[in-house]
mmCIF file of the N, C-alpha and C atoms, coordinates in Angstrom:
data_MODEL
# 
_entry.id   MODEL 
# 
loop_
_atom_site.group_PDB 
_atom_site.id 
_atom_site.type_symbol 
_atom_site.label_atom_id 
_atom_site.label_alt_id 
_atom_site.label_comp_id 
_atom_site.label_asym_id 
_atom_site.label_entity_id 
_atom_site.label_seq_id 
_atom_site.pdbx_PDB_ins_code 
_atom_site.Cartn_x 
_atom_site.Cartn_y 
_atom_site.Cartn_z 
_atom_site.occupancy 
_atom_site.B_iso_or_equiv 
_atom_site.pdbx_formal_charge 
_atom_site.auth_seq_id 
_atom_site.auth_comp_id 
_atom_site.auth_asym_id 
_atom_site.auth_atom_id 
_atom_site.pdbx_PDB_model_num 
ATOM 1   N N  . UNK A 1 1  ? -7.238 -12.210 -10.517 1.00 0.00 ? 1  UNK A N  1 
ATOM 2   C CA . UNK A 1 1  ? -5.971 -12.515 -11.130 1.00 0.00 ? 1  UNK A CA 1 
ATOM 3   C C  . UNK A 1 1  ? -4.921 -11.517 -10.626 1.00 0.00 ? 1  UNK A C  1 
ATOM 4   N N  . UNK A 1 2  ? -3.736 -11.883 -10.160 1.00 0.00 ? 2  UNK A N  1 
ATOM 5   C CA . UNK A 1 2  ? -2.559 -11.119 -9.742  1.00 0.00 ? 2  UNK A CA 1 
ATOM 6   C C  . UNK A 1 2  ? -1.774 -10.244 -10.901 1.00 0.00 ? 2  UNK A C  1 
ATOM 7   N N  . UNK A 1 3  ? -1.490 -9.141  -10.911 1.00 0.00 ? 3  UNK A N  1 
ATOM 8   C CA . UNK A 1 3  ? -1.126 -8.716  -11.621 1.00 0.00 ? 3  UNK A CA 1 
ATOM 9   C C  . UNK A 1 3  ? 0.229  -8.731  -10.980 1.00 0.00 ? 3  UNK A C  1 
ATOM 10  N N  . UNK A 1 4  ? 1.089  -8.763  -9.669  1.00 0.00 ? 4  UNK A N  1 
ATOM 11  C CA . UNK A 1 4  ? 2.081  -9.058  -9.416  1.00 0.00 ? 4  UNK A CA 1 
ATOM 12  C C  . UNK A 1 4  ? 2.981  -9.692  -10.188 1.00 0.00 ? 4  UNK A C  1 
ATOM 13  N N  . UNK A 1 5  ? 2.937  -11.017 -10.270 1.00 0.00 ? 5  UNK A N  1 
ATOM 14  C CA . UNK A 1 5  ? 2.809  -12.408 -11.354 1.00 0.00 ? 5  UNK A CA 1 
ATOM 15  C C  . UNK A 1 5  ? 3.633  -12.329 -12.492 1.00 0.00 ? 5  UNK A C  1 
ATOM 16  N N  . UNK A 1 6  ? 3.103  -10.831 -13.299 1.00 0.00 ? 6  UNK A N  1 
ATOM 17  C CA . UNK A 1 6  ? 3.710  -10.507 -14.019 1.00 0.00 ? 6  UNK A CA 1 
ATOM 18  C C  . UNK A 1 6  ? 4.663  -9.979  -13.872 1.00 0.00 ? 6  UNK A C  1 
ATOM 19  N N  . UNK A 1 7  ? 4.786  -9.209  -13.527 1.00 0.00 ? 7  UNK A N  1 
ATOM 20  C CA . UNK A 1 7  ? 6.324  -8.092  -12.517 1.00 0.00 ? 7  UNK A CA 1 
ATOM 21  C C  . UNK A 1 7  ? 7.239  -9.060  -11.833 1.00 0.00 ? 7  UNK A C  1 
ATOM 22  N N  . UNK A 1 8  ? 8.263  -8.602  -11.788 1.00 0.00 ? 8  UNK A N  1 
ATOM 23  C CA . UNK A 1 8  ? 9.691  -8.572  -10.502 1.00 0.00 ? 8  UNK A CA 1 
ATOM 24  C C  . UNK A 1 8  ? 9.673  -7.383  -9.482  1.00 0.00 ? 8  UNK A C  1 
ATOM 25  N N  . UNK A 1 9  ? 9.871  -8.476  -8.830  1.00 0.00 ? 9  UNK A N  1 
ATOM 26  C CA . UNK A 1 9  ? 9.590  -7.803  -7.190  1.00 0.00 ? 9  UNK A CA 1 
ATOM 27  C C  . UNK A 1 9  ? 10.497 -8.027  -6.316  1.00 0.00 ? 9  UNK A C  1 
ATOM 28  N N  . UNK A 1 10 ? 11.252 -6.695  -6.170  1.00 0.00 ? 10 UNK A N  1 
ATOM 29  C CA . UNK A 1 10 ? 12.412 -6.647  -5.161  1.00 0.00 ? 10 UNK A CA 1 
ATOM 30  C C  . UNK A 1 10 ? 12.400 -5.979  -3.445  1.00 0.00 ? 10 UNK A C  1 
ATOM 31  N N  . UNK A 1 11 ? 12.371 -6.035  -2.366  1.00 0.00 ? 11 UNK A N  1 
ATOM 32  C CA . UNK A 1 11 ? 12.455 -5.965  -1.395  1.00 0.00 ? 11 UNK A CA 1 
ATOM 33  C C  . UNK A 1 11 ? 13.654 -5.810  -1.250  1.00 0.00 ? 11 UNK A C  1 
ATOM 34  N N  . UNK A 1 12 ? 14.128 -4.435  -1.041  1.00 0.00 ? 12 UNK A N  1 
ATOM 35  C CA . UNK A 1 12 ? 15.601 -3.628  -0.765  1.00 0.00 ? 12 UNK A CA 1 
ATOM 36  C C  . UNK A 1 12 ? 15.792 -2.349  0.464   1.00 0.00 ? 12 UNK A C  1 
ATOM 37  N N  . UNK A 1 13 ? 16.450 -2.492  0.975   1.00 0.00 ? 13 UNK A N  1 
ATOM 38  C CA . UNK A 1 13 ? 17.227 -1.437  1.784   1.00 0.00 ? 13 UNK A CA 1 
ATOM 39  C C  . UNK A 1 13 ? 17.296 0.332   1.329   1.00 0.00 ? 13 UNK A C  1 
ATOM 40  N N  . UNK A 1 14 ? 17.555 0.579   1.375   1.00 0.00 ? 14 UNK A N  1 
ATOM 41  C CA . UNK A 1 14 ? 18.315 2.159   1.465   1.00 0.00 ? 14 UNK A CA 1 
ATOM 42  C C  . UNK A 1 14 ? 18.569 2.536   2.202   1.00 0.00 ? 14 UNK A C  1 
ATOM 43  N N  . UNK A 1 15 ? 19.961 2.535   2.262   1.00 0.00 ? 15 UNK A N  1 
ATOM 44  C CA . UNK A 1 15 ? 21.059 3.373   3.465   1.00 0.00 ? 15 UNK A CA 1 
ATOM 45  C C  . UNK A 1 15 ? 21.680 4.246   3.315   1.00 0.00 ? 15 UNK A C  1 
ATOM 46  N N  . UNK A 1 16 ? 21.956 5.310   3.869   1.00 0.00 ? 16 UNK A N  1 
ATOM 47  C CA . UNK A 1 16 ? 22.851 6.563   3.707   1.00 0.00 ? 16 UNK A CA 1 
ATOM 48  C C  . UNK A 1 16 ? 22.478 7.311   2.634   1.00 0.00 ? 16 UNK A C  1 
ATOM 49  N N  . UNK A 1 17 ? 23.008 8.490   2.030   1.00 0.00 ? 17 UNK A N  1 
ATOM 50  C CA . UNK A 1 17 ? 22.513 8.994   0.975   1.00 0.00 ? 17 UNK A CA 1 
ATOM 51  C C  . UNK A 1 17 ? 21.185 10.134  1.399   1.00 0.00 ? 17 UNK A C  1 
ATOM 52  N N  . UNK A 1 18 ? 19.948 10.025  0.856   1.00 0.00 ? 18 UNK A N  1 
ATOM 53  C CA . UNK A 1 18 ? 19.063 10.965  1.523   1.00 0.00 ? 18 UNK A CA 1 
ATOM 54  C C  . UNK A 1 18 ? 17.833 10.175  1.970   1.00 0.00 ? 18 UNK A C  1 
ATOM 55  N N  . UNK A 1 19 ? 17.962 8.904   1.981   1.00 0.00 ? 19 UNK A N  1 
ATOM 56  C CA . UNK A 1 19 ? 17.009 8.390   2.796   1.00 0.00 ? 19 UNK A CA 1 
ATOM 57  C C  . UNK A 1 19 ? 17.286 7.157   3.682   1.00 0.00 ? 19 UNK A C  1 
ATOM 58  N N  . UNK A 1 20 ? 16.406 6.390   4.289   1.00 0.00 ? 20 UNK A N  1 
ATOM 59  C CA . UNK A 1 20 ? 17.108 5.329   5.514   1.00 0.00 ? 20 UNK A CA 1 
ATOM 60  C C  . UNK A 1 20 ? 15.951 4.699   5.516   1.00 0.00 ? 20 UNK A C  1 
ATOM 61  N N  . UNK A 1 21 ? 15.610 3.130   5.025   1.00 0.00 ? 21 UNK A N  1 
ATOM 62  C CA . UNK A 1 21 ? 14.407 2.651   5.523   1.00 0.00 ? 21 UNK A CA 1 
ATOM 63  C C  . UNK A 1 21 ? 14.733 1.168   4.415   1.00 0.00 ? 21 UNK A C  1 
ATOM 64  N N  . UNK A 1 22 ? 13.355 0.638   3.943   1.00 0.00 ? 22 UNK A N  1 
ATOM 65  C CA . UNK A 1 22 ? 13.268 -0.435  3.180   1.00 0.00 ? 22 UNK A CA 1 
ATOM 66  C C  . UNK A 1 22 ? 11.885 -0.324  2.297   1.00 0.00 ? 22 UNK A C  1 
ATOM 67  N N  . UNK A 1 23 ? 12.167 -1.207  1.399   1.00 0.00 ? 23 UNK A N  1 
ATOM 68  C CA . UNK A 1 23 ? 10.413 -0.973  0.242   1.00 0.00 ? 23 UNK A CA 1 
ATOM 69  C C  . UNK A 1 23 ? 10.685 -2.114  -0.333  1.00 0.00 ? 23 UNK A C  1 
ATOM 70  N N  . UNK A 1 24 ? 9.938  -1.800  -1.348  1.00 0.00 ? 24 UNK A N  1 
ATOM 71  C CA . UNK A 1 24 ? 9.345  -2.850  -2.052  1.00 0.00 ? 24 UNK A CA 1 
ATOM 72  C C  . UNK A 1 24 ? 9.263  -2.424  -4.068  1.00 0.00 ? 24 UNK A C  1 
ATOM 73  N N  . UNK A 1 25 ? 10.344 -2.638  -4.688  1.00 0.00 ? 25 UNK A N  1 
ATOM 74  C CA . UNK A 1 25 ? 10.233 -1.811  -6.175  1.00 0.00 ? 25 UNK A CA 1 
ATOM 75  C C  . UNK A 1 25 ? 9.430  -3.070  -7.083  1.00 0.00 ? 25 UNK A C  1 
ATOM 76  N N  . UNK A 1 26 ? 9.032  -2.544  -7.859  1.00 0.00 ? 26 UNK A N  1 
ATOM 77  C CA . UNK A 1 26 ? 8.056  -3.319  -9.066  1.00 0.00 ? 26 UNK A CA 1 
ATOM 78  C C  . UNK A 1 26 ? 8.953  -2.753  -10.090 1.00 0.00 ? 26 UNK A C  1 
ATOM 79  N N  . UNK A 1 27 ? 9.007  -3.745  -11.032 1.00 0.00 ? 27 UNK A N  1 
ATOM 80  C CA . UNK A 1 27 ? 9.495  -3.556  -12.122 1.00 0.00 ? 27 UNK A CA 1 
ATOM 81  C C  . UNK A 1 27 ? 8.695  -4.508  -13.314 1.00 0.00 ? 27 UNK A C  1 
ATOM 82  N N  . UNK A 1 28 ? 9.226  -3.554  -14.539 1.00 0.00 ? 28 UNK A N  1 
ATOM 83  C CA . UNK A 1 28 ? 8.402  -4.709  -15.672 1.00 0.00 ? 28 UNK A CA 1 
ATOM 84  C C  . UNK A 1 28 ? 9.365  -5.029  -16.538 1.00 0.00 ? 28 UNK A C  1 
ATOM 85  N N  . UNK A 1 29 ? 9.874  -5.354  -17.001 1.00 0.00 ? 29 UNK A N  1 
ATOM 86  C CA . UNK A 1 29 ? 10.811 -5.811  -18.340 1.00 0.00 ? 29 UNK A CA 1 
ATOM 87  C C  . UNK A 1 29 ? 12.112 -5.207  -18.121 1.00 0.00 ? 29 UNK A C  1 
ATOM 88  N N  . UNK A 1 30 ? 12.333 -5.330  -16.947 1.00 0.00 ? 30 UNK A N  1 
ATOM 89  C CA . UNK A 1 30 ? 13.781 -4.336  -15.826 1.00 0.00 ? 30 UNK A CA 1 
ATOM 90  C C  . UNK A 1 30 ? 13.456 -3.678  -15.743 1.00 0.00 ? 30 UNK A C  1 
ATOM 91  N N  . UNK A 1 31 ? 12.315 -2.780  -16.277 1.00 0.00 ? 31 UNK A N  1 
ATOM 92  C CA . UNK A 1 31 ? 12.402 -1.215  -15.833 1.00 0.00 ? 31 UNK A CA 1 
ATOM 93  C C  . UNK A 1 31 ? 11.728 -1.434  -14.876 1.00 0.00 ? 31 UNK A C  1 
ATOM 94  N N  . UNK A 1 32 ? 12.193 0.147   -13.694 1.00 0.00 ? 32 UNK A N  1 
ATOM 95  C CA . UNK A 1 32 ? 11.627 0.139   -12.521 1.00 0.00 ? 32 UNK A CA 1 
ATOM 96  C C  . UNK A 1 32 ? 10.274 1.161   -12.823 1.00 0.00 ? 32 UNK A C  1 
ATOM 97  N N  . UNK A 1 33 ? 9.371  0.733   -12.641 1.00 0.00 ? 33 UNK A N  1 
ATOM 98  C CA . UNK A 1 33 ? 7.623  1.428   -12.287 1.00 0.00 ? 33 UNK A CA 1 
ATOM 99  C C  . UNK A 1 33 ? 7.254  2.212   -11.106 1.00 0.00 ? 33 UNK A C  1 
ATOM 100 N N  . UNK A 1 34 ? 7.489  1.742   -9.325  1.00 0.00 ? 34 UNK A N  1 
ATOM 101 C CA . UNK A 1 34 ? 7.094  2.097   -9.131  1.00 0.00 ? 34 UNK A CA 1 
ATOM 102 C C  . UNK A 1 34 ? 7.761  1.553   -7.459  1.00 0.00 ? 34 UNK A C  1 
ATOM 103 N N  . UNK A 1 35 ? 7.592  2.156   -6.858  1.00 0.00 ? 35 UNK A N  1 
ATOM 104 C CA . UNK A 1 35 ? 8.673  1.191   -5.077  1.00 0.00 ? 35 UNK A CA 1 
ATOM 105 C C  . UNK A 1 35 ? 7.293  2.158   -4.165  1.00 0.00 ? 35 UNK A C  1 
ATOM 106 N N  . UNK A 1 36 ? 6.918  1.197   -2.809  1.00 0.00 ? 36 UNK A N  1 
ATOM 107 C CA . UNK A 1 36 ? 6.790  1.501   -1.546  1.00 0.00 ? 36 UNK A CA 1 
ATOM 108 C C  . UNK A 1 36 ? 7.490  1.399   -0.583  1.00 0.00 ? 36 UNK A C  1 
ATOM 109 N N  . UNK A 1 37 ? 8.006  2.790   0.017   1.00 0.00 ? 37 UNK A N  1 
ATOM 110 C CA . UNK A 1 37 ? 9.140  2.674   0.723   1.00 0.00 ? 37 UNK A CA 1 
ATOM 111 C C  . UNK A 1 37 ? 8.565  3.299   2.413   1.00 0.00 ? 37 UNK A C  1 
ATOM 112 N N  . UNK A 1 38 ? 9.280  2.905   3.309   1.00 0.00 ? 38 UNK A N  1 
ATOM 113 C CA . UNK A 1 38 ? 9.141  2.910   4.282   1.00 0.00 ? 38 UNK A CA 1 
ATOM 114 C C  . UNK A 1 38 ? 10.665 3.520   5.140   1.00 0.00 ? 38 UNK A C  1 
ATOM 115 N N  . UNK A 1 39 ? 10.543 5.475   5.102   1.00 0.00 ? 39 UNK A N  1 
ATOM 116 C CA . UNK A 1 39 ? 11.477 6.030   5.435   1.00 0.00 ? 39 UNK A CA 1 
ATOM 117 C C  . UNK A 1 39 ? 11.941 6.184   6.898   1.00 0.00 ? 39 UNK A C  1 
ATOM 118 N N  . UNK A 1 40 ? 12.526 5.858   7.597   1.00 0.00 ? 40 UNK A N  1 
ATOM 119 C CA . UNK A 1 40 ? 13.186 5.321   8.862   1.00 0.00 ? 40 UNK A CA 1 
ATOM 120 C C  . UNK A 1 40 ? 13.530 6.610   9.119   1.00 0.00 ? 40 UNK A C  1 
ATOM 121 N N  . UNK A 1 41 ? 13.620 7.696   8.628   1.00 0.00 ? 41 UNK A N  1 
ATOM 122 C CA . UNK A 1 41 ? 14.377 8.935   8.946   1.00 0.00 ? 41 UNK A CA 1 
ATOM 123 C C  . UNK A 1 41 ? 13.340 10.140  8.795   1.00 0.00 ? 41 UNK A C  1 
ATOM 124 N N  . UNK A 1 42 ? 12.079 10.219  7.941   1.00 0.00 ? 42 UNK A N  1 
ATOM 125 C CA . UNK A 1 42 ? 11.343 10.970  7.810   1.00 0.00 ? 42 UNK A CA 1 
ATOM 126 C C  . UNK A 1 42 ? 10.154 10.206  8.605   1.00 0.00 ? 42 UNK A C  1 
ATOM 127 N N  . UNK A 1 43 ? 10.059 9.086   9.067   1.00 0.00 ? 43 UNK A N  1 
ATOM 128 C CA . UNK A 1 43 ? 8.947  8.252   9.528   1.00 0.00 ? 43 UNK A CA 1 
ATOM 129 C C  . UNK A 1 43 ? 7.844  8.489   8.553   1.00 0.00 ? 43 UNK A C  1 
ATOM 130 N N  . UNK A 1 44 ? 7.877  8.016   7.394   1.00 0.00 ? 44 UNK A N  1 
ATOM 131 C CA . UNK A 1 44 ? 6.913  8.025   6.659   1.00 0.00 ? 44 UNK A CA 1 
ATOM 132 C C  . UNK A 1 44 ? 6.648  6.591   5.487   1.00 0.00 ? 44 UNK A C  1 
ATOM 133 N N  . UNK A 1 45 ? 5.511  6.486   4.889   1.00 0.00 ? 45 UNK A N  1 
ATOM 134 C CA . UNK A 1 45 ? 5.708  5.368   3.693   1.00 0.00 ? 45 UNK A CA 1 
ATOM 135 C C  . UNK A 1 45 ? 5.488  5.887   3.128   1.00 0.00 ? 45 UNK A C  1 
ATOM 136 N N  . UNK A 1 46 ? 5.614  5.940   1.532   1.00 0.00 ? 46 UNK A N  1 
ATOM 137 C CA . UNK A 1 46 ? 5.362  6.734   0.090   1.00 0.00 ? 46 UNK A CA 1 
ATOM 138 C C  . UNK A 1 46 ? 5.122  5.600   -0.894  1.00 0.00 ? 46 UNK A C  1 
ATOM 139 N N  . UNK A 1 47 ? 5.103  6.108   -1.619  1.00 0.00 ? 47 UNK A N  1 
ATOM 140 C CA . UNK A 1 47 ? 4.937  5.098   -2.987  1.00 0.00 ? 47 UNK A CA 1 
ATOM 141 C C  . UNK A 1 47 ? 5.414  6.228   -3.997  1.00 0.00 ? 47 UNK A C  1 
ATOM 142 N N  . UNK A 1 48 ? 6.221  5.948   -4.715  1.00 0.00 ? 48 UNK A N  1 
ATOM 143 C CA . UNK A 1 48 ? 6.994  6.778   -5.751  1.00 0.00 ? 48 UNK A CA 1 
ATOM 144 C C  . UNK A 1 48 ? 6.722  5.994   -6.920  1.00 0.00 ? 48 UNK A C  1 
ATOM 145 N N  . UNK A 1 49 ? 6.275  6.671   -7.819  1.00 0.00 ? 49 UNK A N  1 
ATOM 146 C CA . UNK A 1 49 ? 6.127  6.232   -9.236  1.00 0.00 ? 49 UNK A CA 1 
ATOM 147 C C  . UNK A 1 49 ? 6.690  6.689   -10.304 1.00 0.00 ? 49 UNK A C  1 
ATOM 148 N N  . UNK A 1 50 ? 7.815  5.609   -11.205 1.00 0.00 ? 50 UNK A N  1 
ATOM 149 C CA . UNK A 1 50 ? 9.039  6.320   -12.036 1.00 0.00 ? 50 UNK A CA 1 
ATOM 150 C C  . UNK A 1 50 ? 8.094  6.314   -13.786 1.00 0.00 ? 50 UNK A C  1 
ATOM 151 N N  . UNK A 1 51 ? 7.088  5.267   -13.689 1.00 0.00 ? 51 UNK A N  1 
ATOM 152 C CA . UNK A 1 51 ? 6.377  5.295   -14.834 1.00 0.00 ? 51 UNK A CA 1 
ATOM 153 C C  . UNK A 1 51 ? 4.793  6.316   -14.567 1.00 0.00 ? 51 UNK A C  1 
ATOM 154 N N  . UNK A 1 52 ? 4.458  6.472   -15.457 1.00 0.00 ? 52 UNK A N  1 
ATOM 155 C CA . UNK A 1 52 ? 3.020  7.721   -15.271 1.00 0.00 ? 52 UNK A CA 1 
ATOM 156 C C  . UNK A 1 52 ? 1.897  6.547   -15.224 1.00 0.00 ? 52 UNK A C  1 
ATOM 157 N N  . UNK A 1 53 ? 1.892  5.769   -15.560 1.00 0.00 ? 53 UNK A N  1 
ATOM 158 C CA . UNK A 1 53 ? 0.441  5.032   -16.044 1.00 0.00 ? 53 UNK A CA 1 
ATOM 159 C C  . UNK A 1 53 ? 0.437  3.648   -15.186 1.00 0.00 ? 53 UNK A C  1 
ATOM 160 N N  . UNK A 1 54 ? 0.261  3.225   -14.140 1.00 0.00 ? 54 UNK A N  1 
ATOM 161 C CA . UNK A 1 54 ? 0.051  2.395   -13.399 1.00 0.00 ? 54 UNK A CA 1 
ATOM 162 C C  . UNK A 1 54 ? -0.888 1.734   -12.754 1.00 0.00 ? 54 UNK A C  1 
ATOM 163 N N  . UNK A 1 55 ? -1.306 0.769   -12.883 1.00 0.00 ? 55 UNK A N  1 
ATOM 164 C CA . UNK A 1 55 ? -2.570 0.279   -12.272 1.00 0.00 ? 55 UNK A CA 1 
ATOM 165 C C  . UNK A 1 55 ? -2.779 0.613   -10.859 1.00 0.00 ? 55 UNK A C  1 
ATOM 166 N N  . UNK A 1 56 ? -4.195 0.728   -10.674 1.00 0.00 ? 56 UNK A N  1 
ATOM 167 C CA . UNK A 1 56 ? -4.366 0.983   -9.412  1.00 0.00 ? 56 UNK A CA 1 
ATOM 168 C C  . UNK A 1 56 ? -4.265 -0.710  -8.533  1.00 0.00 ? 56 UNK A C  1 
ATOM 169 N N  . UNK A 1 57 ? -4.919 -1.852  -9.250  1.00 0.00 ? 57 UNK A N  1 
ATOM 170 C CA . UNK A 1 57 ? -4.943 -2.754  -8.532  1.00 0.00 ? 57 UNK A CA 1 
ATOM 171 C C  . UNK A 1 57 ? -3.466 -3.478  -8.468  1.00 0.00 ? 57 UNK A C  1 
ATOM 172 N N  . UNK A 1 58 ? -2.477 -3.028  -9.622  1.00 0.00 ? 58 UNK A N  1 
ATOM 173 C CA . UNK A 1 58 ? -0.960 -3.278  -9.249  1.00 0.00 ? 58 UNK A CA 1 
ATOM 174 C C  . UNK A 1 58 ? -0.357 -2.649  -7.645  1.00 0.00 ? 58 UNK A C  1 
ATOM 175 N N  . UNK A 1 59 ? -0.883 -1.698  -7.440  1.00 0.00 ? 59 UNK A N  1 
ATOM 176 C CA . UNK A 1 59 ? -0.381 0.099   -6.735  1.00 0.00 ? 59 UNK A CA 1 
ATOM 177 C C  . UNK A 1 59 ? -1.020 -1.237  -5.164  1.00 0.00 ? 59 UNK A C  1 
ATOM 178 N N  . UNK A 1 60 ? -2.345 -1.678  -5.178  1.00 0.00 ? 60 UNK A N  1 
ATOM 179 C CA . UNK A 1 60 ? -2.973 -2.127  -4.335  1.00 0.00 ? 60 UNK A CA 1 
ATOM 180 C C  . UNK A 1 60 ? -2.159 -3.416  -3.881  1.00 0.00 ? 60 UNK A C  1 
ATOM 181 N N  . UNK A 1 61 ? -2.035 -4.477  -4.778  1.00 0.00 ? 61 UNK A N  1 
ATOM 182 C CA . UNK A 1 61 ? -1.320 -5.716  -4.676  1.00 0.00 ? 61 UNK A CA 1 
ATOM 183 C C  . UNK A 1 61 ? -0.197 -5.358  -3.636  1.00 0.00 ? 61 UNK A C  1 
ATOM 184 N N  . UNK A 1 62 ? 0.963  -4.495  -4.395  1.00 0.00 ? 62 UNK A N  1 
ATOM 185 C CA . UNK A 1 62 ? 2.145  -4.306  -3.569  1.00 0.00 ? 62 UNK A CA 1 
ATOM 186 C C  . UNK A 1 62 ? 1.664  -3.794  -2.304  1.00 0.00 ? 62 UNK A C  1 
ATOM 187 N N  . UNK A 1 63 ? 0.893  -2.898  -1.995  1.00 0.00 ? 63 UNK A N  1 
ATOM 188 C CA . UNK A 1 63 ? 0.902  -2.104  -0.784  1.00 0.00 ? 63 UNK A CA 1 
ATOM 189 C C  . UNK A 1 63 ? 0.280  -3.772  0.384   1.00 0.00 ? 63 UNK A C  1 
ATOM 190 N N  . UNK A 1 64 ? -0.123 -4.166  -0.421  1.00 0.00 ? 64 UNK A N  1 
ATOM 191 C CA . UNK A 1 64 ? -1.067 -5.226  0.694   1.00 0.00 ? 64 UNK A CA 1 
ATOM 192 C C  . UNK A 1 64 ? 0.399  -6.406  0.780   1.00 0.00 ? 64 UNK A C  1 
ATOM 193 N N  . UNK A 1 65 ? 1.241  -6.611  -0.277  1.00 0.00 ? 65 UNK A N  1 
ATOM 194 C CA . UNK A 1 65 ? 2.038  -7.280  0.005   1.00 0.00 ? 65 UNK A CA 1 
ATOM 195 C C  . UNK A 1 65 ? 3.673  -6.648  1.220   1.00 0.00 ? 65 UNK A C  1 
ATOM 196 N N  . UNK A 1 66 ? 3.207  -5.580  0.911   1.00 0.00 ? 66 UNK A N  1 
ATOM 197 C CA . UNK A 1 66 ? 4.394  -4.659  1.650   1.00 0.00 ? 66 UNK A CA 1 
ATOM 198 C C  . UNK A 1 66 ? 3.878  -4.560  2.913   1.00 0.00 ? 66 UNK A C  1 
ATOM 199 N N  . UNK A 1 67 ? 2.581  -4.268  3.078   1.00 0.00 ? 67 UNK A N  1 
ATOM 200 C CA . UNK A 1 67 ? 2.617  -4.927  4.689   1.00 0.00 ? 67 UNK A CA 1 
ATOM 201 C C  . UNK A 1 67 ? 2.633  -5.967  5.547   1.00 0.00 ? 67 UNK A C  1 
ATOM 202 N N  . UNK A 1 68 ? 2.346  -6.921  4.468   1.00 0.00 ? 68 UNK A N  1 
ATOM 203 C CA . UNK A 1 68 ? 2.801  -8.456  5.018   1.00 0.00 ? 68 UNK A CA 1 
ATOM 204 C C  . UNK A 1 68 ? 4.161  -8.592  4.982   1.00 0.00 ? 68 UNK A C  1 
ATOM 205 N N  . UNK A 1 69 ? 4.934  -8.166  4.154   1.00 0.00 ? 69 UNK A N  1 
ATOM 206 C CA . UNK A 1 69 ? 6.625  -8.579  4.351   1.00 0.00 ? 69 UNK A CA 1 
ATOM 207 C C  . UNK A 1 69 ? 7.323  -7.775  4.754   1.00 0.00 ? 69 UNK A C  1 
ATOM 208 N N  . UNK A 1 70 ? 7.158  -6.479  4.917   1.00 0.00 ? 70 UNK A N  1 
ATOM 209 C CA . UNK A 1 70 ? 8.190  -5.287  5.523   1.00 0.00 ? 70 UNK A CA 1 
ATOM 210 C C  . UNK A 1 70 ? 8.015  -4.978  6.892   1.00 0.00 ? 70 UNK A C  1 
ATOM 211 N N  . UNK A 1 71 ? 8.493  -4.670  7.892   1.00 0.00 ? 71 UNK A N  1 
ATOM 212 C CA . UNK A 1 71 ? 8.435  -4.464  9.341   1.00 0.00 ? 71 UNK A CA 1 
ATOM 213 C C  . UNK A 1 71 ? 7.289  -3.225  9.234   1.00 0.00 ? 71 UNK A C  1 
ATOM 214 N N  . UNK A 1 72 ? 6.455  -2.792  9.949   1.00 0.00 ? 72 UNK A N  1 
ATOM 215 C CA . UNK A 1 72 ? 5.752  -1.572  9.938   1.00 0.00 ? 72 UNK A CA 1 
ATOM 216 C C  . UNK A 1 72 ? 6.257  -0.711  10.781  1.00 0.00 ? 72 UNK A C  1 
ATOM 217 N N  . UNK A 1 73 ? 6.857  -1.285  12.385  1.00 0.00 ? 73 UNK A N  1 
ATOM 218 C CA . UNK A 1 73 ? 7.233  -0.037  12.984  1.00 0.00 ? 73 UNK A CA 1 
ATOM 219 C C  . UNK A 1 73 ? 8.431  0.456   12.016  1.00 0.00 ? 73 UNK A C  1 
ATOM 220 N N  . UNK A 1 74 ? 8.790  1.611   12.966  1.00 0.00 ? 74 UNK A N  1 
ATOM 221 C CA . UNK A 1 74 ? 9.998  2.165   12.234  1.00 0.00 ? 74 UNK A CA 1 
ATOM 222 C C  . UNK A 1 74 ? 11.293 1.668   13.723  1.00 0.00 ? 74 UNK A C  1 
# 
């Protein structure tokens, strides 16, 4: 069962400011949980988490969906 499904799922930019790249934020009831981002300027991906308690197979879903929809090179 997808736990995605439940969530909103945004695929956004970040430009200028202190980072440069694109991700992927999860949210639950508007609040934001948790984004995999893919930094164009540090060449790195992260996963930042704004809530403490997060599923691992949520954490898994996105990452497997973020590499199907986000560019990988930089």
């Amino acid at each position: 069962m997808s736990e995605l499904r439940d969530h909103q799922i945004i695929i956004a930019s970040d430009v200028g400011g202190e980072r440069d790249g694109i991700g992927i934020e999860v949210y639950h009831n508007s609040e934001l949980i948790f984004e995999v981002f893919r930094d164009d300027t540090k060449h790195t991906r992260e996963v930042t988490l704004y809530k403490k308690d997060v599923s691992l197979s949520l954490i898994e879903e996105t990452i497997a969906k973020f590499k199907a929809d986000v560019e990988w090179d930089f």
